[in-house]
C-alpha positions as CSV (number, residue, x, y, z in Angstrom):
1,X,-5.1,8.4,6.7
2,X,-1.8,9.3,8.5
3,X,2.0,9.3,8.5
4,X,4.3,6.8,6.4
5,X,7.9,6.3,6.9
6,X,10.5,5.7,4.3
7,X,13.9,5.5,4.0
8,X,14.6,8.9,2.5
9,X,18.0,7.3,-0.2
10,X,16.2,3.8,-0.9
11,X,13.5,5.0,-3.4
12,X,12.8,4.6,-7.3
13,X,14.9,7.6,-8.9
14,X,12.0,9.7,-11.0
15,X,13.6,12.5,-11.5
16,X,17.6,13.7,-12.2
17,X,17.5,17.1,-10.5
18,X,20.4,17.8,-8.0
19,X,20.0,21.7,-7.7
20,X,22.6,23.9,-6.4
21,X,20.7,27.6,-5.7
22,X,17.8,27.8,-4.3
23,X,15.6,29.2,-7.6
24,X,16.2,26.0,-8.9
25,X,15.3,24.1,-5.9
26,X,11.8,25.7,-6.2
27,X,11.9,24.8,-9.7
28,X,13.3,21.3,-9.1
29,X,10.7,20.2,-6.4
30,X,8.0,21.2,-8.9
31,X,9.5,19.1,-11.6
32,X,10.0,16.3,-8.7
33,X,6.1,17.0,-8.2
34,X,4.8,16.8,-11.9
35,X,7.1,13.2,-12.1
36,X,5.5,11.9,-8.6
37,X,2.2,12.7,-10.4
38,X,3.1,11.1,-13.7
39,X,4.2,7.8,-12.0
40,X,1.0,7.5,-10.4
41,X,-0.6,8.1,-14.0
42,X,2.0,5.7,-15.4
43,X,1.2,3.0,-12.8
44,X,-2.9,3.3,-13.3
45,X,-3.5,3.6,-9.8
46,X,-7.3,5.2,-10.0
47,X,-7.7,8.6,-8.2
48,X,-9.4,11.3,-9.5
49,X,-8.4,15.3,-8.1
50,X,-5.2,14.1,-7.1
51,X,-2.6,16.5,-5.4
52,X,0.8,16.0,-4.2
53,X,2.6,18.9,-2.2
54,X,6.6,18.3,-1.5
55,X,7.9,19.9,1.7
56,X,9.8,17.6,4.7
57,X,7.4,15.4,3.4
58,X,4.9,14.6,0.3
59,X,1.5,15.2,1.4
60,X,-1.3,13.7,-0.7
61,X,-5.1,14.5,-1.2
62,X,-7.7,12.7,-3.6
63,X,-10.6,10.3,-3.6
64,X,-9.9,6.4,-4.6
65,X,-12.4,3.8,-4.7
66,X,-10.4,1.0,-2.6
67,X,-8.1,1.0,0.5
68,X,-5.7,-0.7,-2.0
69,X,-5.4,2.0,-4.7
70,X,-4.6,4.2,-1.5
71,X,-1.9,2.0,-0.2
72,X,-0.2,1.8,-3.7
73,X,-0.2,5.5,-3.9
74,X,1.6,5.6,-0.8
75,X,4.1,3.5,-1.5
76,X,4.6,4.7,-5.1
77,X,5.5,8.1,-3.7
78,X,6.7,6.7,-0.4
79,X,9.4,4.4,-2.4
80,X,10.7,7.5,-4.0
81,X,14.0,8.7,-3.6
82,X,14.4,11.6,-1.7
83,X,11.0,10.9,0.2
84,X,11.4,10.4,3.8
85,X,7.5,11.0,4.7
86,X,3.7,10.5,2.8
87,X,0.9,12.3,4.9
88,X,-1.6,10.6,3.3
89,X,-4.8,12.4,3.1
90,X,-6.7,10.5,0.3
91,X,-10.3,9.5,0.9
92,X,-11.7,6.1,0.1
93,X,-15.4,5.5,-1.0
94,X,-15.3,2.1,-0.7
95,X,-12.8,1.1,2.1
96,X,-12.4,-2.4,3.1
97,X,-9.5,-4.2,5.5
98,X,-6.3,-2.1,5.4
99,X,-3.0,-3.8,4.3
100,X,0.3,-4.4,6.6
101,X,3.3,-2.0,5.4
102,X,6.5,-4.3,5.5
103,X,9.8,-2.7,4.8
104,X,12.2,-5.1,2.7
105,X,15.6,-6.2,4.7
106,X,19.1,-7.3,3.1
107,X,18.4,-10.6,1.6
108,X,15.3,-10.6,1.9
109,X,12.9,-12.1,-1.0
110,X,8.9,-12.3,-1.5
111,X,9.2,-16.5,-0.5
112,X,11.1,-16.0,2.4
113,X,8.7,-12.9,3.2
114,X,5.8,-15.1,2.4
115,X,7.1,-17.4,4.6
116,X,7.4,-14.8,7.6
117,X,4.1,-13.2,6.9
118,X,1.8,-16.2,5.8
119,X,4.2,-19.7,7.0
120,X,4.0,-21.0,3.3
121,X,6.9,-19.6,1.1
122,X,4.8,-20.1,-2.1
123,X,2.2,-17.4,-1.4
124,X,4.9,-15.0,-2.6
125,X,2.2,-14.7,-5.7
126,X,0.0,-12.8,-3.0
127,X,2.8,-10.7,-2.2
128,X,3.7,-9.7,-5.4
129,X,-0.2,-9.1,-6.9
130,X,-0.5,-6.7,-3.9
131,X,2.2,-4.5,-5.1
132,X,1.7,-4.4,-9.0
133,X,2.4,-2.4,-10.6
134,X,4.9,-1.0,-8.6
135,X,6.8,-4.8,-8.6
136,X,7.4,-5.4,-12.6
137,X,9.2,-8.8,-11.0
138,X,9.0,-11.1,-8.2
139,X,12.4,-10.8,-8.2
140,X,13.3,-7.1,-8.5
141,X,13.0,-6.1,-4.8
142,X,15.5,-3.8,-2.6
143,X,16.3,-3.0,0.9
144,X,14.5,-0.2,2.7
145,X,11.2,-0.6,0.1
146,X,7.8,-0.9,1.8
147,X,5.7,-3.4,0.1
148,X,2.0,-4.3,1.4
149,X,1.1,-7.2,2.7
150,X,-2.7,-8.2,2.2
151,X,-4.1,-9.4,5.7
């Protein structure tokens, strides 16, 4: 549990509000919230009473089985546009050896990550695994996203 970083304007778009006034900013961060909660539904990432609250940051409560399902959470939200913060507040019943959070640079791919993290380029596979279904491709990755990186 804690505080996660993101680059606020380097996120998956979910949603095409840009509001002017400020009733439709009230409006507009509940739509914002209803799509953050439908691309965790889309994704399958298990969590059961899940809540998401959207101020200076998206703060999230639930129970999850696995320290994994909470990482993806995070970073599903946390690679959001507009999202500059996740206070994560999910409980895990079954927690086991938290990931590394690694935020992608400019030319950066998963082999040359790999390479970084692990020393072998062709444990990209590990990489990519970690972050599914968030990654559809190997290949489709972008400065200022946070991946994990399984110890």
């Amino acid at each position: 549990m804690g505080l996660f970083s993101f680059l606020k304007r380097a996120g998956k778009k979910i949603t095409n509000n840009e509001p002017a006034e400020a009733k439709v900013v009230e409006t507009a961060e509940n739509a914002k919230i209803t799509a953050m909660k439908a691309e965790i539904q889309r994704l399958g990432i298990p969590v059961s009473g899940l809540n998401v609250e959207l101020a200076e940051q998206v703060v999230i409560t639930g129970q999850t089985a696995t320290n994994a399902d909470r990482e993806k959470i995070i970073l599903a939200l946390g690679n959001c546009d507009g999202v500059g913060c996740v206070d994560d507040r999910i409980t895990v019943t079954n927690p086991e050896p938290e990931a590394k959070f690694y935020t992608v640079q400019s030319g950066d791919t998963l082999s040359k990550i790999s390479k970084s993290v692990y020393g072998d380029p062709m444990k990209y596979n590990t990489i990519f695994e970690a972050n599914k279904p968030m990654l559809e491709h190997p290949d489709k990755i972008y400065p200022g996203q946070v991946l994990r990186i399984p110890a």
